[in-house]
C-alpha positions, 0 to 999 in steps of 0.5 A: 517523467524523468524531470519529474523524478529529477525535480521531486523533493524526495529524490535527493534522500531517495538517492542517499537511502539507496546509497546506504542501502546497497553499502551495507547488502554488499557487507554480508558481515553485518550482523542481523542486517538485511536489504530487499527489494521487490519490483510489481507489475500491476493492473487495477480495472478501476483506478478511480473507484468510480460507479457509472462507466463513463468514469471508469477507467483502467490502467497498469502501472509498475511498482518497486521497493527496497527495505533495509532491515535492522533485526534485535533480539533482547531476549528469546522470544522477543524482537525488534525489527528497525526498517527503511524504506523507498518506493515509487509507482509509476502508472502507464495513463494515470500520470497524476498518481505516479509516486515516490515515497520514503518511510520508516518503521518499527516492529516488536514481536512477542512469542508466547510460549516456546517452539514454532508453534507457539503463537506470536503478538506484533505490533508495527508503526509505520510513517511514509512520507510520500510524493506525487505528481499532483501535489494536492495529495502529497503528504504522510501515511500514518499506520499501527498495526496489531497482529496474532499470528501462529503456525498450526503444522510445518506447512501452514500458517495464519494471523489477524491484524488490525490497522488504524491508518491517518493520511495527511494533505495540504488542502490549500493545494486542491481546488474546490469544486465551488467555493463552499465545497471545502478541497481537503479530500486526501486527510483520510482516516481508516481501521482495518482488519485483515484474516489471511492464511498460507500454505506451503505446497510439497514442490515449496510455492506458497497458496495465500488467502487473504480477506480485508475488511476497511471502513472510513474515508475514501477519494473517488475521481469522476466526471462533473454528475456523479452519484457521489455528488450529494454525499461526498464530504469533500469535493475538488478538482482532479484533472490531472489524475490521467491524460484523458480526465481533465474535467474530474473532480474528486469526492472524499467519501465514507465507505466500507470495503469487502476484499478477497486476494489470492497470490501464488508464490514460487522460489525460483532460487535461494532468496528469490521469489515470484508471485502472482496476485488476484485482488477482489474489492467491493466497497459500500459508500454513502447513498447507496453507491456501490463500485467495485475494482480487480487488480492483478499483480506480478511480483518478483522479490529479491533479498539480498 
């Protein structure tokens, strides 16, 4: 894993991003300017969102980001946050999804009104250009994002987002399952809409209800067989998704995915905070399949 870090195209820039990074948190002088950073650990019970058993495998894999956040306010109530951002995933078995990835973003907030009631509009442009161990899913994430937001009382807050995401892959770098299968499986498109509420308990953690609705095209790794097979748009071979599946092939599917997630939060100390997630999801795909996945997740964040 470690030569596969050394070697990667994105750690050279990963380097200089964390480089800038750490300069400026270790600056508290510069105005407006803020460095984040978040460390996960997580387990999904169906890492391949696979419907028969056999193909169902699960797996924990840790997580990490930092954010280097550049805040304007040109005028009361409105504002603009410029960030940066570098991650990576690094799975326990499910070695062929492991990740790094550098980003940007754009984000303007509209008040509309006056006071901390007043609800606020946002929209968010994020690109990520993100690199695995398989390179037949290297490429960029693409996502805007519309939200509503509004704080009802002290202690409680909601918004609606919709999101349009667009991810990229070279297709030449798949191999299709047989010559007329087409290997271009990871150029994806979806809409998403999200509802999710919060509130702040008397002793300062935070109870989080989220629902997210996703509809468009989804990857799914299998053995040679699946149910998927008549239905799948796409098909290639995926027999470095993990150490034990060097027979799967992978199917872009379309689909549409119920989730419900709830997170626990707790401040452990000024800018530091712990929490604990429970995702649901449930995804209806074409004939009739349905599979379904839980992942929990441990996360501390820092804002330094």
């Amino acid at each position: 894993m470690h030569g596969y870090l050394m070697n990667s195209s994105l750690c050279k820039p990963a380097v200089l991003l964390l480089s800038a990074m750490l300069a400026v948190g270790a600056q508290p002088s510069l105005a407006n300017f803020e460095l984040a950073g978040s460390a996960a650990l997580s387990y999904d019970d169906n890492v391949s969102n696979a419907t028969a058993n056999r193909d169902i495998f699960s797996d924990f894999y840790l997580g990490a980001e930092l954010n280097f956040r550049k805040l304007w306010t040109p005028a009361v109530g409105k504002s603009l946050l410029l960030s940066g951002h570098f991650s990576t995933r690094q799975y326990e078995e499910s070695t062929g999804l492991n990740q790094v990835a550098l980003g940007v973003s754009a984000d303007y907030i509209h008040r509309l009104g006056l006071g901390a009631y007043a609800p606020r509009i946002g929209l968010s442009l994020r690109m990520d250009d993100r690199n695995f161990q398989t390179d037949m899913r290297d490429g960029r994430l693409y996502r805007a994002t519309l939200i509503l937001e509004k704080r009802f009382l002290p202690e409680f807050h909601a918004l609606i987002a919709v999101s349009r995401e667009r991810r990229t892959a070279d297709e030449n770098k798949a191999t299709p399952y047989y010559p007329l299968a087409g290997g271009n499986i990871f150029n994806q498109e979806n809409l998403e809409a999200v509802i999710s509420a919060d509130y702040t308990l008397p002793d300062n953690s935070t109870i989080t209800a989220r629902y997210m609705w996703r509809n468009g095209e989804v990857d799914a790794s299998t053995m040679p067989g699946s149910s998927f097979f008549l239905y799948s748009r796409e098909i290639a071979f995926d027999y470095e998704i993990c150490r034990e599946c060097s027979n799967y092939v992978a199917y872009l599917i379309d689909a549409h995915t119920h989730s419900l997630q709830l997170e626990w939060s707790w401040e452990l100390q000024r800018d530091t905070s712990l929490g604990l997630s429970l995702q649901r999801r449930v995804a209806h795909a074409a004939g009739n399949n349905t599979y379904t996945g839980n992942l929990t997740s441990l996360q501390l964040n820092h804002r330094f």
